[in-house]
Structure formats: structure tokens, C-alpha cells
Backbone bond lengths (Angstrom), bond angles and torsions (degrees), N, CA, C in turn:
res aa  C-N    CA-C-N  psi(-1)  N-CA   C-N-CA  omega(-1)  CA-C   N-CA-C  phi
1 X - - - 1.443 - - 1.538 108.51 -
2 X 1.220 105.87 128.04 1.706 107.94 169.56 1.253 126.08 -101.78
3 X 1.549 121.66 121.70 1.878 119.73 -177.05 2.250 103.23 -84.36
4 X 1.030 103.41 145.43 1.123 119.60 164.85 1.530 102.85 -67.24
5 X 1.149 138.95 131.59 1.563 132.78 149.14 1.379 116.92 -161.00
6 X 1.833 104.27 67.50 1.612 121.68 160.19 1.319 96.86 173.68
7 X 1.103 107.54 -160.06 1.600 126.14 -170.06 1.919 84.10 -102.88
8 X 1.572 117.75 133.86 1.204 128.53 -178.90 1.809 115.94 44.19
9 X 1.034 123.20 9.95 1.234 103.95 154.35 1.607 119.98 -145.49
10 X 1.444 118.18 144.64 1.497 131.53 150.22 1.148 122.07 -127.32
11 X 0.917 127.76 154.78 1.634 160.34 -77.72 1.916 109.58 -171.23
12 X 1.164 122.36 120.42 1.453 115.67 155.61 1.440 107.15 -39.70
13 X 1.482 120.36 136.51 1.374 108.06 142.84 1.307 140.06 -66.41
14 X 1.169 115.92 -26.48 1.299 153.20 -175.09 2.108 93.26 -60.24
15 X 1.286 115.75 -36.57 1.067 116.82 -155.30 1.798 106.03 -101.74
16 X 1.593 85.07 7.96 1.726 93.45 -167.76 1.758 113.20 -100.53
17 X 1.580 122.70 118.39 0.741 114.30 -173.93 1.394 136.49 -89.15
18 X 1.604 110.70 -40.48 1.455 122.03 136.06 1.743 119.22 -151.31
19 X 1.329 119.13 161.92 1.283 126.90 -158.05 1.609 101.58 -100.71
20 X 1.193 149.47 97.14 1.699 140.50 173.80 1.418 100.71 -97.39
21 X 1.775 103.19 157.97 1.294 131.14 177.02 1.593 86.12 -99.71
22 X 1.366 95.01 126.40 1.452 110.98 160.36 1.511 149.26 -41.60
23 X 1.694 94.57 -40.78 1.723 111.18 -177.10 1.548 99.55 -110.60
24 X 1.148 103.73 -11.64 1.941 97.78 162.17 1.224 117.73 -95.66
25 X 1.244 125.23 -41.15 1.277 120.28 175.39 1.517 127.60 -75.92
26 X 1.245 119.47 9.54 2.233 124.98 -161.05 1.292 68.08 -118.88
27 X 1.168 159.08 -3.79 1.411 133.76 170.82 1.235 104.19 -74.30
28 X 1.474 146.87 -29.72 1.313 141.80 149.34 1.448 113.05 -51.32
29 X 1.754 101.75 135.07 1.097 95.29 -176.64 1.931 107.44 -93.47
30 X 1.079 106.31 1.07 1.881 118.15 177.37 1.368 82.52 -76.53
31 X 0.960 148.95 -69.24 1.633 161.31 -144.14 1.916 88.16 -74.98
32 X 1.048 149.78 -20.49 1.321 135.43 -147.06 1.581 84.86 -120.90
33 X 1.365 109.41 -46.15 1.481 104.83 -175.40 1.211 122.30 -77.12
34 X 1.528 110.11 -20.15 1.822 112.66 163.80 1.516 119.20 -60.14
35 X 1.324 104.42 -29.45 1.509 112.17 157.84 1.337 138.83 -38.23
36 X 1.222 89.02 -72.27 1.375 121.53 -179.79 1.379 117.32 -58.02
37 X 1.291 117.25 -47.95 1.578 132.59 172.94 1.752 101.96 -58.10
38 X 1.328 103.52 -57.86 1.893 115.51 -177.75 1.479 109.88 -52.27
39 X 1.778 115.84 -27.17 1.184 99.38 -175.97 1.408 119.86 -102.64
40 X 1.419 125.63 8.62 1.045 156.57 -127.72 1.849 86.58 -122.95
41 X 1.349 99.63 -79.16 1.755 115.71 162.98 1.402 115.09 -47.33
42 X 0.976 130.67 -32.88 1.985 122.30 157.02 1.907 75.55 112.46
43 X 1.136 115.19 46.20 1.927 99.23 -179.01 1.568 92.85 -106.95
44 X 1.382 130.48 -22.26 1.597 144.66 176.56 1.646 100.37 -44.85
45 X 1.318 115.43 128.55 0.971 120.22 162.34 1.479 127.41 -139.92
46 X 1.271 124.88 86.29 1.830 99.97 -172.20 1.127 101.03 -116.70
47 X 1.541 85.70 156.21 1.370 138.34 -173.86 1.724 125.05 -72.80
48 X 1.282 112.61 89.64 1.547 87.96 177.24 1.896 99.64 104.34
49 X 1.356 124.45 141.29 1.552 137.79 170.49 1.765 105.82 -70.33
50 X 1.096 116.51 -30.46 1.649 119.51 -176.30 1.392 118.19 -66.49
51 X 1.494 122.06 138.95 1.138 117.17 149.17 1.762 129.15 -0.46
52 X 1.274 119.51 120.75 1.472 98.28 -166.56 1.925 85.70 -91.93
53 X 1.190 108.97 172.42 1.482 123.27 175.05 1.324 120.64 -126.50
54 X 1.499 113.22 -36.60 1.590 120.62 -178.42 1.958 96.40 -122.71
55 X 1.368 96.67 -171.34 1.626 120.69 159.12 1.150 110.24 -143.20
56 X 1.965 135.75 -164.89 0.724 114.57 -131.05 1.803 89.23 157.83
57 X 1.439 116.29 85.30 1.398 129.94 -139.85 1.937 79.86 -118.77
58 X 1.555 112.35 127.97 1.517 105.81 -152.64 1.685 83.96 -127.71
59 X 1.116 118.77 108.62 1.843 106.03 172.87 1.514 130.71 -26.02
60 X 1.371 119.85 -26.30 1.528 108.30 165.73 1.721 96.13 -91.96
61 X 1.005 129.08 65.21 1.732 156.91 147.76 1.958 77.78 55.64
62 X 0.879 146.34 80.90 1.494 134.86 169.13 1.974 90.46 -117.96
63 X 1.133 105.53 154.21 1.427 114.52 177.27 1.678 102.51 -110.21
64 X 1.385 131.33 135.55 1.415 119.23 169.51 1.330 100.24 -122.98
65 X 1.383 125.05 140.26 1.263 109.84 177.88 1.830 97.73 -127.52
66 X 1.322 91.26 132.54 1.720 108.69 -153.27 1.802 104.82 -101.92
67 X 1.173 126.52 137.43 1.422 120.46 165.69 1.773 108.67 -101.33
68 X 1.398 114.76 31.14 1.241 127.96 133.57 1.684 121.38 -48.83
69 X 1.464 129.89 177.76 1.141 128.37 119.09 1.015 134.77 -106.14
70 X 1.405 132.43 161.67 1.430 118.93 -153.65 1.437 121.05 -91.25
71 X 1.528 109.79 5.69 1.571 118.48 158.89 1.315 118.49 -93.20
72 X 1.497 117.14 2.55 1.355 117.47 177.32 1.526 107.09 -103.10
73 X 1.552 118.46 -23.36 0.960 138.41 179.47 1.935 101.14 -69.00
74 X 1.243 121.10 -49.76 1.132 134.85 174.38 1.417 134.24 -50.85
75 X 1.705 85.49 -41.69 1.661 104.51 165.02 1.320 131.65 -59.14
């Protein structure tokens, strides 16, 4: 089954490792530096001109960062 989560792309689910809210989760600073490192490595990818809201942690380590939220993403 594939979820939609951006403007033109979805995704295996199967391939999804976990879904975070953006402004709850960067309050960790382990969570800020996984970032940072991911975007550093070219693994950053977003989705869409908008504000991103969630991410979107993909087993071949890819980062998506979605202007979804990540309970809609969930749904």
C-alpha cells in the first residue's frame, strides 16, 4: 500500500520507518542533530514550497520533509 505525503509523491508504506511532528519533536536536541547530519549527507528532501510540518524517516535512511501533518500522514 502506498500513503501520499507531499505534493507529487507517495511512498511504500512498507518502506516507512517512522512519521515525526516537526515542532514537537526539534525540541530534542538528538532529534535536531539527526537533522542536521541527514542534511549535511544530501538525505534531506522536501516536499512541496510550504512550511514543512512533519518528516518522514524512509529505511534506505532518506529524510522527507512533508507540509503534511504527521497525523494526517498517519491516517
Amino acid at each position: 500500500m502506498y500513503l501520499h505525503i507531499g505534493p507529487s509523491k507517495s511512498v511504500r508504506r512498507e518502506d516507512i520507518v517512522a512519521i515525526f511532528d516537526l515542532d514537537s519533536s526539534t525540541v530534542s536536541l538528538y532529534t535536531r542533530k539527526f537533522l542536521k547530519e541527514a542534511e549535511k549527507e544530501k538525505r534531506v528532501i522536501p516536499l512541496g514550497y510550504e512550511l514543512p510540518k512533519s518528516f518522514i524517516i524512509m529505511r534506505d535512511e532518506t529524510v522527507y520533509l512533508s507540509p503534511f501533518n504527521s497525523s494526517t500522514i498517519y491516517k
